[in-house]
C-alpha positions as CSV (number, residue, x, y, z in Angstrom):
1,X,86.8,92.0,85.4
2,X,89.7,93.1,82.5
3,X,90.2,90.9,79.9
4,X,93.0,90.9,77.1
5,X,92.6,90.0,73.5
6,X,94.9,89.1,71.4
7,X,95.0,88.9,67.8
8,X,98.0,86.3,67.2
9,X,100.6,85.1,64.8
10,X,101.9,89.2,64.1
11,X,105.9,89.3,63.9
12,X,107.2,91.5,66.7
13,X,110.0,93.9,66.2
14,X,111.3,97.1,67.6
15,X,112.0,98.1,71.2
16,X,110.7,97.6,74.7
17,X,112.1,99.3,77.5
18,X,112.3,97.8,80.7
19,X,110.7,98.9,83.9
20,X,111.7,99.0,87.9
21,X,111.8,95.5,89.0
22,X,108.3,95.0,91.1
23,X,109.9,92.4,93.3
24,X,112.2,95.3,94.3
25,X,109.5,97.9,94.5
26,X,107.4,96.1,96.7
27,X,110.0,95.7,99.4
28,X,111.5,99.1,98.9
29,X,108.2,100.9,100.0
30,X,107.8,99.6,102.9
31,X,111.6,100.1,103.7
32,X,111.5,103.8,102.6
33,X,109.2,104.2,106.3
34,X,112.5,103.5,108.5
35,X,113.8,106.7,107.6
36,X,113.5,109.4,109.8
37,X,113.3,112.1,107.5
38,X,112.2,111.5,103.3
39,X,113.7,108.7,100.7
40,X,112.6,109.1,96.9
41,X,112.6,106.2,95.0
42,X,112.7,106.5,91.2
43,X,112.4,104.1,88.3
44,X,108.9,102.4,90.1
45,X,106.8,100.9,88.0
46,X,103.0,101.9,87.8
47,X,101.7,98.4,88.6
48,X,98.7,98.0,91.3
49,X,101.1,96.1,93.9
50,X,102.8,99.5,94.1
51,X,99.3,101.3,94.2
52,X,98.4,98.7,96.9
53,X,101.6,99.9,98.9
54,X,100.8,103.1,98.8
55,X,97.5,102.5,100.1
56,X,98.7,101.3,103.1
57,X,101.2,103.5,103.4
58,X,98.2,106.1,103.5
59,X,96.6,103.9,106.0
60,X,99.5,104.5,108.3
61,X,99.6,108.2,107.6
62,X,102.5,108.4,106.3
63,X,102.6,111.4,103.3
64,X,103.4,109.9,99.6
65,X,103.9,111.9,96.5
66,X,104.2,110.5,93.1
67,X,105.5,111.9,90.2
68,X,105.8,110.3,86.8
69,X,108.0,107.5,88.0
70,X,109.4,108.7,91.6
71,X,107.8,108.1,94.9
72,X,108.5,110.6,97.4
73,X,107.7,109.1,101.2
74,X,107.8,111.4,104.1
75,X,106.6,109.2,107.1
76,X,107.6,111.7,109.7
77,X,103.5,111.8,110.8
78,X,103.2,108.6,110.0
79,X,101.2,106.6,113.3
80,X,102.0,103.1,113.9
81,X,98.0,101.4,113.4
82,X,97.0,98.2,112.2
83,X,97.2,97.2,109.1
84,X,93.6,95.4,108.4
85,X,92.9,92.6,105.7
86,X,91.3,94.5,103.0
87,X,95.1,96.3,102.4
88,X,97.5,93.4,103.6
89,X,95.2,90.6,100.9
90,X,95.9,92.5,97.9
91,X,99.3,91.1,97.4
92,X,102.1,89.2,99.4
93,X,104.6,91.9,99.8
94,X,102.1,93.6,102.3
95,X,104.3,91.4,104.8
96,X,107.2,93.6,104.6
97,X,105.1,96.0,106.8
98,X,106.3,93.5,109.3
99,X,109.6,94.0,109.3
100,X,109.3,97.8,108.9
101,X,107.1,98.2,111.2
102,X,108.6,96.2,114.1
103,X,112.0,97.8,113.2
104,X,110.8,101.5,113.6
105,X,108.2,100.8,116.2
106,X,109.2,97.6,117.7
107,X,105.6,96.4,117.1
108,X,103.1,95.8,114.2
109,X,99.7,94.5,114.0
110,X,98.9,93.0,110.7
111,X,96.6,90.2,108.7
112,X,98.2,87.7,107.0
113,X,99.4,88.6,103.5
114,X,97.3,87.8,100.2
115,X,99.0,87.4,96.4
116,X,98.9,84.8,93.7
117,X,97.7,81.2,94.2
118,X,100.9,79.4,93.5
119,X,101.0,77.0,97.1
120,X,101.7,77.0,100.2
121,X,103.5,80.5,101.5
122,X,104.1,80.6,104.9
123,X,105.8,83.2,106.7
124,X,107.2,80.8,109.8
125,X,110.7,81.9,108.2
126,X,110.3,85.3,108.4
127,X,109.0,85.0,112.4
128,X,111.6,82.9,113.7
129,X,114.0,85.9,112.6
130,X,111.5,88.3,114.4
131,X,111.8,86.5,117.6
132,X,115.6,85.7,117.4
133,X,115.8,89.7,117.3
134,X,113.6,89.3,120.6
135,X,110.3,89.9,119.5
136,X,107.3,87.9,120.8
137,X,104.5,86.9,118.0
138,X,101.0,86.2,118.9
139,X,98.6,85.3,116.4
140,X,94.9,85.5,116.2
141,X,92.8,84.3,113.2
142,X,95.2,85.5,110.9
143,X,96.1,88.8,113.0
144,X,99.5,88.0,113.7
145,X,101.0,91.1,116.5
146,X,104.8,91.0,116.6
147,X,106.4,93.5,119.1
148,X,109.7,93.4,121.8
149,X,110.5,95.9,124.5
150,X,114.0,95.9,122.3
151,X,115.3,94.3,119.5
152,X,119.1,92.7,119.6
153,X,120.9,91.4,116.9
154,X,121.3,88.1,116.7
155,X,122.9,85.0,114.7
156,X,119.9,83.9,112.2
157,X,120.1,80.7,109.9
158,X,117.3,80.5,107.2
159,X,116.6,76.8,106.2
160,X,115.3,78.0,103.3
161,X,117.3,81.1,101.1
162,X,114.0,82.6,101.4
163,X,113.9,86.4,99.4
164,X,111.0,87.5,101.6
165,X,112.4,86.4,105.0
166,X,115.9,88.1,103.7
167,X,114.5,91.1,103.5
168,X,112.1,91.2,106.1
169,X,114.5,89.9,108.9
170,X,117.1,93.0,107.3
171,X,114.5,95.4,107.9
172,X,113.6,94.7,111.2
173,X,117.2,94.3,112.4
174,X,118.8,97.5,111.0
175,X,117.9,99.5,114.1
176,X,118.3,96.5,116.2
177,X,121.2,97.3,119.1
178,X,123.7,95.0,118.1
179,X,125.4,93.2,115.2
180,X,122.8,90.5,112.8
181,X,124.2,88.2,110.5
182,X,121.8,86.5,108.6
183,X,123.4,83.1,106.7
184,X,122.2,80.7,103.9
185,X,120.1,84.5,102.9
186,X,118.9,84.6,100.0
187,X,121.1,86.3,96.7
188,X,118.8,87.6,94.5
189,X,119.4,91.3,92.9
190,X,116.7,92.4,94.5
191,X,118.3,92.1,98.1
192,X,121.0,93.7,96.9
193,X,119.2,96.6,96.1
194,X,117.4,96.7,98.8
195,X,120.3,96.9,100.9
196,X,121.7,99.9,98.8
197,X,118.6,101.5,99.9
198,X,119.2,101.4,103.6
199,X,122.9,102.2,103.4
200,X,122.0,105.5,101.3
201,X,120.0,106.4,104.7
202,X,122.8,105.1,106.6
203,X,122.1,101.7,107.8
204,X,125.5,99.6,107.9
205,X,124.7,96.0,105.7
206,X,127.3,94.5,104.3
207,X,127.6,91.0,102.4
208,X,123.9,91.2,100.5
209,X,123.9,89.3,97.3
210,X,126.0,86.1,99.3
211,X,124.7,83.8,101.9
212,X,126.3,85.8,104.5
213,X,124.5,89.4,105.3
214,X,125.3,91.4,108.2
215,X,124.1,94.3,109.9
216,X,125.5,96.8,112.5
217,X,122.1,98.3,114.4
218,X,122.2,102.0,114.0
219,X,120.2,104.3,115.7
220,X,118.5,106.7,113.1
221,X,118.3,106.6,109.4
222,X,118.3,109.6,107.3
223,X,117.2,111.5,104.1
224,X,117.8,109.3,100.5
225,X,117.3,109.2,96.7
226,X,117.3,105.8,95.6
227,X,116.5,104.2,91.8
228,X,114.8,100.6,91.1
229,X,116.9,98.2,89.4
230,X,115.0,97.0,85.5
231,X,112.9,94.3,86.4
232,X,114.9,90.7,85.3
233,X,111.4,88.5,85.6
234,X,110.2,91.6,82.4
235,X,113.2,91.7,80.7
236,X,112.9,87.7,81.0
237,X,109.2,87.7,79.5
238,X,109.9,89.8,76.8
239,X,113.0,88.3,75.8
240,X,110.7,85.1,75.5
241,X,107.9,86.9,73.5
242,X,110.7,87.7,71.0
243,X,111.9,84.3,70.8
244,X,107.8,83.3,70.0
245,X,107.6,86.0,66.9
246,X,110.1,88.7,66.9
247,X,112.3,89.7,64.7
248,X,115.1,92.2,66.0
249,X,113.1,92.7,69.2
250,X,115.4,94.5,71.1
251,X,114.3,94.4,74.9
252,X,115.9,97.4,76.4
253,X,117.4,98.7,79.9
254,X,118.3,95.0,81.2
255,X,121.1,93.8,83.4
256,X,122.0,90.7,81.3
257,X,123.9,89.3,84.0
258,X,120.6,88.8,85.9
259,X,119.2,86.8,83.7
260,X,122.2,84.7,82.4
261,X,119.8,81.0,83.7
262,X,117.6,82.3,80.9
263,X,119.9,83.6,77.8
264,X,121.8,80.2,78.4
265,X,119.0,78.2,77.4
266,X,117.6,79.8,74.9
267,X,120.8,79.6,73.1
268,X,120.5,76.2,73.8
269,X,117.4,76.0,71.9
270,X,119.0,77.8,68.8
271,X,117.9,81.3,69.2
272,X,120.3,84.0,68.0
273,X,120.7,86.8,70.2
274,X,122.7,90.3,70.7
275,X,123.9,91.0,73.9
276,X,124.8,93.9,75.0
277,X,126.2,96.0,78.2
278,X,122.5,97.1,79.0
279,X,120.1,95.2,76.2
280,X,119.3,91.5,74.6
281,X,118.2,91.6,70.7
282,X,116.2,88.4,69.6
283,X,117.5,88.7,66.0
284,X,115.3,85.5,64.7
285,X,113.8,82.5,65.7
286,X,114.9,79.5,63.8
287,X,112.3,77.2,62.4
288,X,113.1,74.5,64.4
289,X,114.0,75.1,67.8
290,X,116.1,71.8,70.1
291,X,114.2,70.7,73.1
292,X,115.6,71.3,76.4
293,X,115.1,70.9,80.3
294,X,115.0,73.1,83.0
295,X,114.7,73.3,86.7
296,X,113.7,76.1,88.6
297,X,116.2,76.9,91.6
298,X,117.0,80.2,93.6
299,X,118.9,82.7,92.2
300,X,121.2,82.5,89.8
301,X,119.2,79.1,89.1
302,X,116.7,79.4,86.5
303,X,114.0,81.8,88.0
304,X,110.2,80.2,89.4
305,X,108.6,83.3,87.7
306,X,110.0,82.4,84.2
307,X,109.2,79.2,84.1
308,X,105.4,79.6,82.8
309,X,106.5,81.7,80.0
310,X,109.1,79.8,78.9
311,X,106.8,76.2,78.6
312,X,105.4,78.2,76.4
313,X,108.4,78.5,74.5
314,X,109.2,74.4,74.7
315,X,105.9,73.9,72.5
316,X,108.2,75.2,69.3
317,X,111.1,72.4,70.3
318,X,111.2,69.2,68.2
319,X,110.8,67.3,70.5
320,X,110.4,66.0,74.2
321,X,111.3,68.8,77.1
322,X,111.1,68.8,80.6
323,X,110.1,71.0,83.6
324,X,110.8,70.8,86.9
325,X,109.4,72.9,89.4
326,X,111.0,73.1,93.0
327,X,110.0,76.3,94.3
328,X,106.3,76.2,94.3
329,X,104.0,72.9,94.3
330,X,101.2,75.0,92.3
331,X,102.7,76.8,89.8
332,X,101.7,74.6,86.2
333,X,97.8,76.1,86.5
334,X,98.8,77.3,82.9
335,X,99.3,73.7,81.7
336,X,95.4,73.1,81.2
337,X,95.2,76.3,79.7
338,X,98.3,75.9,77.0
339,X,96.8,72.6,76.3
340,X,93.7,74.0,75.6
341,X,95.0,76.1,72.7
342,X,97.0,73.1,71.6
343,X,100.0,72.3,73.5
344,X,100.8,68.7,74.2
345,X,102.1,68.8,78.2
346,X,101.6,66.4,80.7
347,X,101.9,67.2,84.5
348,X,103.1,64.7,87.3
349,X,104.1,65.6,90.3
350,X,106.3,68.9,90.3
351,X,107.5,68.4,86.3
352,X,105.6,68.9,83.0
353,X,106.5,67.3,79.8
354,X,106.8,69.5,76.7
355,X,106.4,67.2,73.6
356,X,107.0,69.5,70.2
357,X,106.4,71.2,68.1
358,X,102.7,72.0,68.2
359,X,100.5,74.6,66.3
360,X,98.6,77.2,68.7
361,X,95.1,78.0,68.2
362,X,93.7,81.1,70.0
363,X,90.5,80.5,72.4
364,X,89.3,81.4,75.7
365,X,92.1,80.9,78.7
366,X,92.6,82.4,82.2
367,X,94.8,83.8,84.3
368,X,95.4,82.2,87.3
369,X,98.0,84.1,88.4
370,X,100.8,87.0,87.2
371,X,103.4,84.8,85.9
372,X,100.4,82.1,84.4
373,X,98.8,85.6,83.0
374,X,101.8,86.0,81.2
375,X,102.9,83.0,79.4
376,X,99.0,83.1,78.3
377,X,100.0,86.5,77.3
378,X,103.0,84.8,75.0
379,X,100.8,82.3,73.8
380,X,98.2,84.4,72.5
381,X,100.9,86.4,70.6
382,X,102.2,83.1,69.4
383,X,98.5,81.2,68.3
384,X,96.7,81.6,65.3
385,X,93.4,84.1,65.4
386,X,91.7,85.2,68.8
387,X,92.9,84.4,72.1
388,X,90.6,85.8,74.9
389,X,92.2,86.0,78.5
390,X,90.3,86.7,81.8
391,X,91.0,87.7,85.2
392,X,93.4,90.1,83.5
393,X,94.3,91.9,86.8
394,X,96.8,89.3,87.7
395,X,98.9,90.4,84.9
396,X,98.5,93.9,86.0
397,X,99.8,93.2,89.3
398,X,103.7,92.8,87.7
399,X,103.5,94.5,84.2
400,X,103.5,97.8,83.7
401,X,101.6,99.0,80.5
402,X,102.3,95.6,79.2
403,X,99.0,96.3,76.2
404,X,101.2,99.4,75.3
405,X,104.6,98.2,75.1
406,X,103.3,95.1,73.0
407,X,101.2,97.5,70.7
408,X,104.2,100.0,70.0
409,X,106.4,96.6,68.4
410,X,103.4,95.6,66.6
411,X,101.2,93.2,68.6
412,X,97.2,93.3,67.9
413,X,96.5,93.5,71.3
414,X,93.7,95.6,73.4
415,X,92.6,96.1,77.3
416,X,89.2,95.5,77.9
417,X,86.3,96.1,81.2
418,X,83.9,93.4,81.0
């Protein structure tokens, strides 16, 4: 197990670069196998959701070369096998092997996708697209098979803007014969460039980033270079660590426009930021920071994945603040922990109440899950003396070098095998 210590209470300034955006990364992977000749991806973070791809993408013979930050995928070998539990349970992006896979092959044999504990995630969404393309789905102790004699496009309404069942109904339908409009899709940057992706090969998707995404089936997809967008749900974290203790922390390579739910409130708390074309400088933090309330929402709502660092955030408000959560129904497993080092929050139902300001004292927490790991993260950088965490391999899941970046702006921070 890797466990993080953090020595807390160190003011933070200098400057963090950005990464690739995992939630891109891990859909763009499995796209890059639709090609019928190479796509390079640069800008991918080293994170182990993108080792975990690559492992299956190994699994399916399909040749990968990585260099410094580029991924080179050649899956002109590749064979079309099953895709067993021990790769698809390492995270929940496995699942877009589904939508690859059924669009290149017009079948896949998978198990059900693992990742973090935050509720309920089914994928009903994503296989009601499959068979409105004309797929049938069987599924057998959590083996689901998905395959059609021929996929057609088809008219596809999500009841939910899922991201996941976005992408994955995209993939499987750009060779589809036909046209496929997906509405009520889901917006998030990530989509977007996704879809960016497959045009560079050739694929014909217009309307991504709106509710309204079509695509033209076309028969063969060719050679690419493609580059990750900088991760928003990073930039977002770090901006929120500088709030905690920096002092002209400038968080660098961002698209501010991605994360405009987030800069909005903390200038509504009182923070004092710089923002530029591609960067966000927390100048200061004042004393005394106004409570606020926020409520998760899809994009360009306030993002699920920032919510648990920013609560951490609300314990420096005078006063009362509130959280609503309406994206996942198990995503406050931090509370207990926060509370521990000695936040004052109370759960009930899908909100937590933030009462401020309260003094943090480092101890012993978990991480329950990546986004959990990192407010625990922000915490510890914020609390008085030693703050232990465990199960630090969540937070490795979505940060990349995470112990170095914080180190080079002056964080007492170290990595640990126990």
């Amino acid at each position: 197990m890797k466990v993080i210590e953090i020595e807390g209470a160190r003011q933070l300034s200098g400057a963090i670069r950005i990464s690739g955006a995992k939630n891109a990364t891990v859909a763009l992977i499995p796209a890059a196998i639709l090609t019928d000749e190479e796509a390079t991806i640069c800008n991918v973070p080293e994170i182990t959701d993108t080792d975990a791809l690559c492992d299956i993408l190994k699994q399916l013979s399909v040749n990968v070369n990585r260099s410094t930050e580029s991924l080179v995928i050649n899956p002109q070998n590749m064979k079309n096998v099953e895709i067993k539990e021990e790769y698809s349970k390492k995270l929940r992006a496995s699942y877009y092997f589904m939508g690859a896979l059924l669009g290149k092959f017009k079948k896949v044999v998978m198990h059900f996708p693992g990742g973090c504990s935050i509720g309920a995630r089914p994928i009903d969404l994503h296989l009601k697209g499959f068979e409105a393309l004309g797929a049938k789905v069987t599924n057998e102790k959590n083996k689901y098979t998905v395959e059609a004699k021929e996929l057609r496009g088809a008219n596809i309404y999500l009841d939910i803007a899922s991201v996941g069942a976005t992408i994955n109904i995209m993939l499987a339908a750009v060779k589809a014969k036909g046209t496929t409009i997906i509405d009520n899709a889901a917006k998030e940057p990530e989509i977007v460039n996704v879809a960016t992706f497959l045009n560079l090969m050739g694929a014909k998707i217009t309307g991504a980033g709106t509710s309204t995404i079509k695509i033209e089936g076309v028969d063969r997809l060719g050679k690419c270079f493609h580059e990750v967008i900088p991760d928003r749900i990073e930039a977002g974290t770090y901006i929120i660590i500088g709030a905690l203790c920096g002092h002209n922390l400038k968080i660098d390579n961002v698209i501010p426009e991605h994360i405009d739910s987030l800069l909005s409130k903390l200038e509504e708390l009182g923070l004092h930021l710089e923002i530029g074309a591609d960067y966000v400088i927390v100048l200061d933090s004042p004393k005394e920071l106004k409570p606020t309330n926020i409520k998760t929402a899809v994009y360009p709502g306030f993002a699920t994945d920032l919510q648990q660092p920013f609560t951490v955030l609300l314990t420096r408000a005078n006063g009362k603040s509130k959280v609503e959560e309406t994206i996942w129904e198990n995503r406050f497993m931090h509370v207990p922990y926060l509370n521990k080092l000695g936040a004052n929050i109370t759960v009930k139902n899908q909100t937590a109440i933030v009462q401020g300001p309260t003094e943090l004292k480092g101890c012993e927490v978990v991480a329950t899950d990546l986004r959990a790991g990192a407010a625990m993260v922000a915490a510890g950088l914020l609390a008085e003396g030693k703050t232990t965490i465990t199960n630090a391999e969540h937070i490795l899941r979505g940060y990349e070098q995470i112990v170095e970046k914080l180190k080079s702006v002056g964080a007492k921070i170290v990595i640990k095998e126990i």
